[in-house]
C-alpha positions as CSV (number, residue, x, y, z in Angstrom):
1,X,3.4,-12.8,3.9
2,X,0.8,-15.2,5.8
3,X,0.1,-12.7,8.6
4,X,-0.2,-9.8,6.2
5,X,-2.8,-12.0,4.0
6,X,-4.7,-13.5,7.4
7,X,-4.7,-9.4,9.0
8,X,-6.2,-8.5,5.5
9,X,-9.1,-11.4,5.4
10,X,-9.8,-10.2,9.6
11,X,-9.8,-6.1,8.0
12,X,-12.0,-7.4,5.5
13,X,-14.7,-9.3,8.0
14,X,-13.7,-12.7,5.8
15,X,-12.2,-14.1,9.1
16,X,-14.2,-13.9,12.2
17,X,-13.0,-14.5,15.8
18,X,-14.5,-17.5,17.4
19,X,-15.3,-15.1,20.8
20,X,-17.3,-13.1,18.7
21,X,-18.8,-15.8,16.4
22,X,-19.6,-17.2,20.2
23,X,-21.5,-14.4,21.5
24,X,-23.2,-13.7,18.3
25,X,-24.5,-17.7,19.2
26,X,-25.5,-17.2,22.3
27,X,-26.9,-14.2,21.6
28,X,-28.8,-15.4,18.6
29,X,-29.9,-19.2,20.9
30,X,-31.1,-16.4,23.9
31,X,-28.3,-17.7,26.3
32,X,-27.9,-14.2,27.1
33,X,-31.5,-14.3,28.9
34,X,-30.1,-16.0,32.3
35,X,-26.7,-15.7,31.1
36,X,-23.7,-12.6,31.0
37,X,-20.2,-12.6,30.5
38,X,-19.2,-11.1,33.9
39,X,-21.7,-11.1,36.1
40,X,-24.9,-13.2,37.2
41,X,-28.2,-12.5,36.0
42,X,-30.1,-16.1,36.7
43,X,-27.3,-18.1,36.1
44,X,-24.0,-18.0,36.8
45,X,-21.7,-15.9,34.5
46,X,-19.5,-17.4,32.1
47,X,-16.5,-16.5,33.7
48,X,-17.9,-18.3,36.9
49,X,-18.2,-20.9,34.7
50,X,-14.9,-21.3,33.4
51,X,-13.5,-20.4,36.4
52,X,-14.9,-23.4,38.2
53,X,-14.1,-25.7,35.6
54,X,-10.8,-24.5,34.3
55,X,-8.6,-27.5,35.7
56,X,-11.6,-30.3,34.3
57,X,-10.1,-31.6,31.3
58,X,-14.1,-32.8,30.1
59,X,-15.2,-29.4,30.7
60,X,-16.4,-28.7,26.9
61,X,-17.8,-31.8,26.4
62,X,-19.4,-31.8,29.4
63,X,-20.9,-28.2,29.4
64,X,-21.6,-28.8,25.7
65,X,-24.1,-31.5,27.1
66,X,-25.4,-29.7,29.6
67,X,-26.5,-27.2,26.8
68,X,-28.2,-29.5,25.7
69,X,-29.8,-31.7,27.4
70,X,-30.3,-28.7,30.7
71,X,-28.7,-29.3,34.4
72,X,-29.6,-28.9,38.2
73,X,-28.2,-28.1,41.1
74,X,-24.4,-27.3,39.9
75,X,-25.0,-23.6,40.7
76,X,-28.5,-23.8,43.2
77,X,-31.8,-24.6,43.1
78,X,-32.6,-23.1,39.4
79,X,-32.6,-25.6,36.8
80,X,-30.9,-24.8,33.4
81,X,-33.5,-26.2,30.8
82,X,-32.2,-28.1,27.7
83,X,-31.3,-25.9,24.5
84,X,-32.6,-26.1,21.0
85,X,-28.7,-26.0,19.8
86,X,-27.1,-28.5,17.5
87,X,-23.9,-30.9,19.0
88,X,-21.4,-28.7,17.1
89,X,-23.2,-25.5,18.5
90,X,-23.0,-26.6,21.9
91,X,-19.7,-27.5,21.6
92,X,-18.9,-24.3,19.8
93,X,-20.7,-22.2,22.6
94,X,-18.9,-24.5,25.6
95,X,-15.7,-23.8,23.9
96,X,-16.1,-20.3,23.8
97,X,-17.3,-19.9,28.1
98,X,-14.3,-21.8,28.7
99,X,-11.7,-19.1,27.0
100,X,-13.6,-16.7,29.1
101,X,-11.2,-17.7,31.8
């Protein structure tokens, strides 16, 4: 009876799926700019990404602050600039590179 209820709430748009609640953000925050799921535009792709951190236990916290607050040198000489993303939207959108796996 759950399922049937939860499938009916997804059918109805009521539920959305964090992956696509997680583009939508980085789509809306213009991460998609340098950014693309599977391949490298002027940064790395997510699935690099995950990829490379996928055994770090800190990864999401750690990428979530790197959204933030920018990074250097981790994938060349192009800085990443800092974001204008709340905490919980950084951590929402580090979550969501590292299921990119």
């Amino acid at each position: 009876m759950k399922s049937s209820v939860f499938f009916a709430l997804i059918a109805a748009g009521v539920v959305a799926t964090p992956a696509f609640a997680s583009l939508e953000l980085a789509q809306k925050k213009n991460c998609m700019a340098c950014h693309a799921i599977d391949k490298k535009v002027v940064g790395p792709s997510y699935k690099d990404v995950a990829a490379k951190f996928a055994k770090d236990k800190n990864a999401i916290p750690m990428l979530a602050e790197k959204i933030q607050k920018g990074s250097s040198g981790v994938w060349g000489p192009v800085p990443m600039p800092p974001n204008q993303v709340t905490a919980d939207e950084a951590k929402t959108l580090a979550t969501w590179v590292m299921s990119l796996k």
